[in-house]
C-alpha positions in Angstrom: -33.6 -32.9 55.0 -34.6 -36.4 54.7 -33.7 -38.1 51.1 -36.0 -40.2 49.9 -35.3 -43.6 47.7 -37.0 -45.8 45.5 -36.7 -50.0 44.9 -35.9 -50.6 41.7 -38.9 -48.6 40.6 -39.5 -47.3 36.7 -42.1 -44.4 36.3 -43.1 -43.7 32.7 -44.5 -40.4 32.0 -45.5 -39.8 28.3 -47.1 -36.6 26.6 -47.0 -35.6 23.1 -48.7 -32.7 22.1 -47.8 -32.5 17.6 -49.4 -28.9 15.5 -47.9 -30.5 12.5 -50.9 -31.4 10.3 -49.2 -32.9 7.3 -46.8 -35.3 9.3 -48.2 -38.7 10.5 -49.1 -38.9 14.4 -46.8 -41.2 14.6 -44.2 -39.1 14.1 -42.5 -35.8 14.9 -39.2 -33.7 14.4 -36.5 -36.3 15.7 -34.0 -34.8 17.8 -33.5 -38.6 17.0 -28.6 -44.6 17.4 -30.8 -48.2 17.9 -28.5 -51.2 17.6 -25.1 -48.9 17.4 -21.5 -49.3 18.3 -19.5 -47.1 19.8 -18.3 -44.6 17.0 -14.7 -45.3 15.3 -11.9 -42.8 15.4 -12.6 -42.0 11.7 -15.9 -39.6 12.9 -14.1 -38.5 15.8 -13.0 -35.4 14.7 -16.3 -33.6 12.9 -18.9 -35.1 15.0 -20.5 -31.9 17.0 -22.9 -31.9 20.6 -24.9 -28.7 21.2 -25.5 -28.7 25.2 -28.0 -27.1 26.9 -27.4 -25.8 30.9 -29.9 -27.2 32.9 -31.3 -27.1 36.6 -31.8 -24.5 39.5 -30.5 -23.9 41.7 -27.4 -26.4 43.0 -25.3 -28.4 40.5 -25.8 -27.6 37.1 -25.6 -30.1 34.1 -24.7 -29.2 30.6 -26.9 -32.0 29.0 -26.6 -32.5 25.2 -30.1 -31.6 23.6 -28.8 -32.2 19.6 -26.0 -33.2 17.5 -24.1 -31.6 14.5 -20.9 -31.3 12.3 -18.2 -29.2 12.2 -17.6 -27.6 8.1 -14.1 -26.0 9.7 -13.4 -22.4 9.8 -15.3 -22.3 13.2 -18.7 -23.3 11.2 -21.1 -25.7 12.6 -24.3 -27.2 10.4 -27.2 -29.1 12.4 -30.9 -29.3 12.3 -33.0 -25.9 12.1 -35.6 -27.1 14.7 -32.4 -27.2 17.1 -32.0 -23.6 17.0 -35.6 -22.6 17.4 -36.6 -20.7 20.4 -32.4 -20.8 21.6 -29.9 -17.6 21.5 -26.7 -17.9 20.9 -26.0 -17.5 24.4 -28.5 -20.5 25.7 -26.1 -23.7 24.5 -22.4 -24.6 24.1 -20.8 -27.0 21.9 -18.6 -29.7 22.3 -16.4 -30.4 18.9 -14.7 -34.3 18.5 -16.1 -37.5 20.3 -16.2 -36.4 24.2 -17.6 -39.8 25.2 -14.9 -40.3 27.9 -16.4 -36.9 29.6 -20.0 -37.7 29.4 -21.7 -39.5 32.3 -25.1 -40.9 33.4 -27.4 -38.4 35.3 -28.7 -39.2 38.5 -31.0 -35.9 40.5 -32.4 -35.8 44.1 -35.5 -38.0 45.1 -36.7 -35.2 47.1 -38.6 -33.0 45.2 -39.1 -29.1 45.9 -35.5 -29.0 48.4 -33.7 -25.7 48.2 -30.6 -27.3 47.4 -32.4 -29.5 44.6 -29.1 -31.1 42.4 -28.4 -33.6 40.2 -25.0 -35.7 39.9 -23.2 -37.9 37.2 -22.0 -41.2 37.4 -20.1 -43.6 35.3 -22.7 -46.1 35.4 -26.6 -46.6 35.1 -26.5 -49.2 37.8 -24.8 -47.3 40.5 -26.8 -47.0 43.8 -26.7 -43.0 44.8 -27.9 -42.7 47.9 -30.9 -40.0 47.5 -30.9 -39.6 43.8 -32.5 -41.4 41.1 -30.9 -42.6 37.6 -32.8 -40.1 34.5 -32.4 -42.1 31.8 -30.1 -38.5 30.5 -26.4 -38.3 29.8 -24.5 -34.8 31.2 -21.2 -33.3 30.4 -18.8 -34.4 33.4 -15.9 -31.9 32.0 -14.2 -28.9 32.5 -16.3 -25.7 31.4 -13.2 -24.6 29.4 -13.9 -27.2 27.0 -17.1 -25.9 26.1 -17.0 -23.6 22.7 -19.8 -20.9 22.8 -22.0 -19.9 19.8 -21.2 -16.1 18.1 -24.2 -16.5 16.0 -26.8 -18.5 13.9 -28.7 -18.9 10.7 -31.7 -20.6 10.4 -32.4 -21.7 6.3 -35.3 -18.9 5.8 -37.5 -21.4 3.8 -37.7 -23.6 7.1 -41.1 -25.1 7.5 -41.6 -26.3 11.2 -45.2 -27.8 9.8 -43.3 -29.6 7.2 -39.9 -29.5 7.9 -38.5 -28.9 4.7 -35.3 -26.8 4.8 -34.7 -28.4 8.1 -30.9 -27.3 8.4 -29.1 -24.3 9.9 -25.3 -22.8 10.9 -23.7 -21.9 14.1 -20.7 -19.5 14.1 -18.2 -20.7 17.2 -16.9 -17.5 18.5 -13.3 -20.1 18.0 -12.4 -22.2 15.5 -11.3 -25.5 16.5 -7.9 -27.0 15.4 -10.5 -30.3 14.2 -10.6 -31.8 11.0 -14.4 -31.0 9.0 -16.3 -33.2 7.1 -16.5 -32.6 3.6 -19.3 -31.4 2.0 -21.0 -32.7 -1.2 -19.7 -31.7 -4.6 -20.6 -31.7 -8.1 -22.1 -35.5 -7.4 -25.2 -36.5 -5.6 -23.5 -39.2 -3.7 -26.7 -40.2 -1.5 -28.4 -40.5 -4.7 -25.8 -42.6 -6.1 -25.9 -44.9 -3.1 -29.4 -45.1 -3.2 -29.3 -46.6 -6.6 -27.0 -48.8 -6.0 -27.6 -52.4 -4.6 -25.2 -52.2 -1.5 -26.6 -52.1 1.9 -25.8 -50.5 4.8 -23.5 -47.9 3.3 -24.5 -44.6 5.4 -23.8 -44.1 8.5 -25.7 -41.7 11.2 -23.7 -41.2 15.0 -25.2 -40.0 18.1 -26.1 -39.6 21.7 -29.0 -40.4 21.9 -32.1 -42.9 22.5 -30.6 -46.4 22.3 -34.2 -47.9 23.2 -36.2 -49.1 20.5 -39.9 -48.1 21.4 -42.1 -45.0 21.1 -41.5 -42.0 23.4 -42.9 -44.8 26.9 -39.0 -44.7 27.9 -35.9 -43.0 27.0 -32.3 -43.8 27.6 -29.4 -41.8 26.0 -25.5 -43.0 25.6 -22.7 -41.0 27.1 -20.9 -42.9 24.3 -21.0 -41.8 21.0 -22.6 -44.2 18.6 -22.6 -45.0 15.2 -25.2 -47.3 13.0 -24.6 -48.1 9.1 -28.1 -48.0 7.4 -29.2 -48.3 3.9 -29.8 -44.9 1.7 -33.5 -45.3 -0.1 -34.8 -43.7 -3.0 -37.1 -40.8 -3.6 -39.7 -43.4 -4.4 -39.1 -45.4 -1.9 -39.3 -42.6 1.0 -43.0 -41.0 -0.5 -43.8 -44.4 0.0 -43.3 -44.9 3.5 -43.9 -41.1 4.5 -46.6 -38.9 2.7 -44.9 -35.6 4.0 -41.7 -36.9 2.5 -40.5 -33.7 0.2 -37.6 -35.0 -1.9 -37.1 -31.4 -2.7 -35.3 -30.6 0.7 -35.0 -34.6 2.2 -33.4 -37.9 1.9 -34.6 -41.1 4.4 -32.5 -44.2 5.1 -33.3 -46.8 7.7 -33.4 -50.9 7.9 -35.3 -52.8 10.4 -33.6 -52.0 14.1 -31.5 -50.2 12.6 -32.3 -46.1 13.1 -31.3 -42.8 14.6 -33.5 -41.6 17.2 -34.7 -38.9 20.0 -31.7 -36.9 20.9 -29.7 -37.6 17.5 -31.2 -34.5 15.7 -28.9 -32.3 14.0 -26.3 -34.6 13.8 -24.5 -36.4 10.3 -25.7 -39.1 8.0 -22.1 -39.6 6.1 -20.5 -41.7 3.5 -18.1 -43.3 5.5 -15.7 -43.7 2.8 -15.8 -40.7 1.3 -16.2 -38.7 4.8 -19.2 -36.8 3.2 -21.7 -35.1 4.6 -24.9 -36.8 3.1 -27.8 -35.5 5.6 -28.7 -33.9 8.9 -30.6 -35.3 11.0 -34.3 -34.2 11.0 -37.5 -36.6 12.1 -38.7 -40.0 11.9 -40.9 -42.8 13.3 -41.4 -42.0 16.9 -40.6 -46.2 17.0 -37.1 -45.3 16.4 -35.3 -48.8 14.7 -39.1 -50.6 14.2 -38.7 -54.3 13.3 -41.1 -54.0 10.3 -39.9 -52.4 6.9 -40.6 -49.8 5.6 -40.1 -47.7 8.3 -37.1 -44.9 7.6 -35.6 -42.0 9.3 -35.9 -38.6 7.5 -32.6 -36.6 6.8 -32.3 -33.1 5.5 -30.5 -33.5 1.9 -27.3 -32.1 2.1 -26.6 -31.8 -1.3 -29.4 -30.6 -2.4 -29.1 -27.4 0.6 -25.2 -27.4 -0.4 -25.8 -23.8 -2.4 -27.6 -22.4 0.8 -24.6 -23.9 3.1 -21.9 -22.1 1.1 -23.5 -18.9 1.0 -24.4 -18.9 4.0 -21.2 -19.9 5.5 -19.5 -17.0 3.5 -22.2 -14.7 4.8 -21.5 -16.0 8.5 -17.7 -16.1 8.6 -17.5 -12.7 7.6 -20.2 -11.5 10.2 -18.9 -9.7 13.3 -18.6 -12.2 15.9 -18.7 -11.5 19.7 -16.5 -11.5 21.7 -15.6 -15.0 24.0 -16.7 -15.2 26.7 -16.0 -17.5 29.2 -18.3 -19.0 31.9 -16.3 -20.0 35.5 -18.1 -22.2 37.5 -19.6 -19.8 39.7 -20.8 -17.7 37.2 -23.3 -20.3 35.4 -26.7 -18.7 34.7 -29.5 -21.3 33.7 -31.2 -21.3 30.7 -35.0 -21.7 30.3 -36.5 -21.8 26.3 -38.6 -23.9 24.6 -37.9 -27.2 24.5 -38.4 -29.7 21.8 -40.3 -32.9 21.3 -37.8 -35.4 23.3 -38.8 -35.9 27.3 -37.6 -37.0 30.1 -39.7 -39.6 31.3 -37.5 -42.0 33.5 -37.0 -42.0 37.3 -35.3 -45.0 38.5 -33.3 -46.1 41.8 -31.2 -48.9 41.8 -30.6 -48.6 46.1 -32.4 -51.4 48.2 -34.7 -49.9 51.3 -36.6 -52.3 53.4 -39.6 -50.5 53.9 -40.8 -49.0 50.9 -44.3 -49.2 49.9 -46.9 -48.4 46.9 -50.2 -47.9 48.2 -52.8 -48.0 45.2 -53.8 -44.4 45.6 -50.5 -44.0 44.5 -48.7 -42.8 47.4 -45.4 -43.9 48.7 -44.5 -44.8 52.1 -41.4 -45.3 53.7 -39.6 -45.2 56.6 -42.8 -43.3 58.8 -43.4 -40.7 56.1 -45.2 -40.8 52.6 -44.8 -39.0 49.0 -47.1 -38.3 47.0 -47.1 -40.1 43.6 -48.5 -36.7 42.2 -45.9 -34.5 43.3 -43.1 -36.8 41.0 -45.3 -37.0 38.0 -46.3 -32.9 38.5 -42.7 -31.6 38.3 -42.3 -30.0 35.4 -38.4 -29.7 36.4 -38.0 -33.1 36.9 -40.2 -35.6 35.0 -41.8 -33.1 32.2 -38.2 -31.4 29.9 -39.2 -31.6 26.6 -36.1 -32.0 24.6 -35.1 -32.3 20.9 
């Protein structure tokens, strides 16, 4: 089996294909940190990674495909459009910041090999002889870290058109020993905040995109990261976004300053107060634009906090199955529908001497040729739709 490599090559592959009538082009549900940090030890705790198992056959990846936060009692709240199209038995969770165990993902060049695979690395840069960098982040950790999902509720007034009532619960079949987040109380805090003349006093984490373009590239952070960004009003949000419903949303945002794909789900907190202000939903699909006036779109927390409580009552007191763990070589892969996020890099950072692109397309090297065609038409490689 020959292995073939690329010369410091990028390969941008972009589709978008959006039903939703009433939001912009420009924009779709987020699974959506630009200009972050890594996150402090404060959000450490609550912060919540749904992971998806990917890839057949060979080595498997659990690679994160949305965020969320953990309400205690075993109770998990991210986005709806996370949980559409998934059973409970097609993601795990990861509970408290897990950046030390996630790593860069690198798969095989060769496309269509039996033993097709994928590997992680601690660095983007690394030359792996045979693979090429993705651009995605994977789970490098034991399997017994992993929590599994007993069940889910998705709000029932959930508009995937609109996404209004973008929020939803996930039963663990355990309940972590991890301190929650707090939820709102008798005091619209976001609201308070947004009135107010400070800037920059929410804050959104993530793993996600850390490039600040449209969907042309994307580039996830095995570190979790955190951005403070300024709550805006009602007013301000209808403004900038049409399908804006301050019924069920908040937005926040500054110039360069955003969540973005692969951050859906996940919290938009007062950092002071530890309260949980919104969830992640959809945005610009330039995550962190330069110009104002551009903001990211947050289910409002408070104003779902009646459904949340009823509904965590509802699902605590559910039956639960029974846990079940997965050893290694047990691992079954999971195929659903994916959401709006792709993977659309394929990068190699090895030198080759002979290594040619012919402007047909086709790549020569070493006395043999690939097609161009055959990268861009793998739908397991190039073409995952993600959230």
């Amino acid at each position: 089996m020959r292995l073939f490599t690329l010369q410091c090559a990028m390969l941008l592959v972009l589709t978008c294909t959006f039903a939703n009538a009433e939001i912009r082009s420009t924009e779709a549900p987020q699974s959506r940190i630009i200009n972050g940090q890594a996150a402090g030890s404060g959000s450490d705790s609550f912060v919540t990674l749904m992971t998806k198992y990917e890839w057949a056959p060979g080595e498997f990846h659990w690679n994160p495909i949305c965020g969320g936060s953990y309400l205690g009692a075993g109770t998990v709240v991210t986005a709806a459009h996370c949980l559409k199209g998934l059973e409970v038995d097609d993601f795990m969770l990861l509970v408290g910041d897990n950046s030390a165990l996630m790593q860069y993902e690198y798969c095989f060049d060769e496309l269509g090999a039996a033993d097709y695979g994928c590997v992680t690395r601690a660095s983007k840069e690394e030359c792996v002889a045979g693979y090429h960098y993705t651009g995605w982040v994977a789970f490098s950790g034991d399997d017994s870290q992993l929590l599994r999902a007993a069940s889910t509720i998705i709000h029932e007034g959930y508009s995937a058109r609109q996404y209004t009532n973008d929020i939803a619960l996930i039963q663990l079949t355990t309940s972590p020993t991890n301190s929650a987040i707090n939820l709102p109380q008798s005091t619209d805090e976001f609201a308070s905040l947004a009135a107010g003349s400070d800037e920059y006093s929410v804050r959104v984490l993530g793993h996600g995109d850390t490039l600040s373009d449209t969907l042309d590239s994307f580039e996830g952070s095995p570190a979790l990261l955190e951005v403070n960004i300024t709550p805006r009003s009602d007013a301000v949000c209808q403004q900038a976004e049409p399908a804006f419903n301050s019924a069920t949303m908040v937005c926040a945002g500054d110039p360069s300053r955003d969540s973005c794909q692969g951050d859906s789900g996940g919290p938009l907190f007062n950092p002071l107060t530890n309260t949980l202000l919104g969830v992640v939903s959809f945005g610009p699909l330039h995550c962190g634009s330069s110009v104002a006036g551009n903001y990211g779109v947050y289910s409002d927390v408070f104003a779902l906090k009646e459904w949340i409580n009823d509904e965590m009552i509802e699902i605590r007191s559910a039956n639960v199955a029974v846990p079940r763990n997965l050893a290694p070589q047990d691992r079954t892969p999971f195929y659903a529908p994916r959401g709006s996020t792709q993977r659309v890099a394929l990068t190699n950072s090895c030198e080759v001497t002979v290594a040619t692109v012919a402007e047909d397309g086709t790549i020569n090297r070493l006395g043999g040729s690939l097609s161009l065609w055959l990268l861009l038409a793998s739908t397991g490689l190039l073409w995952r739709k993600r959230r």
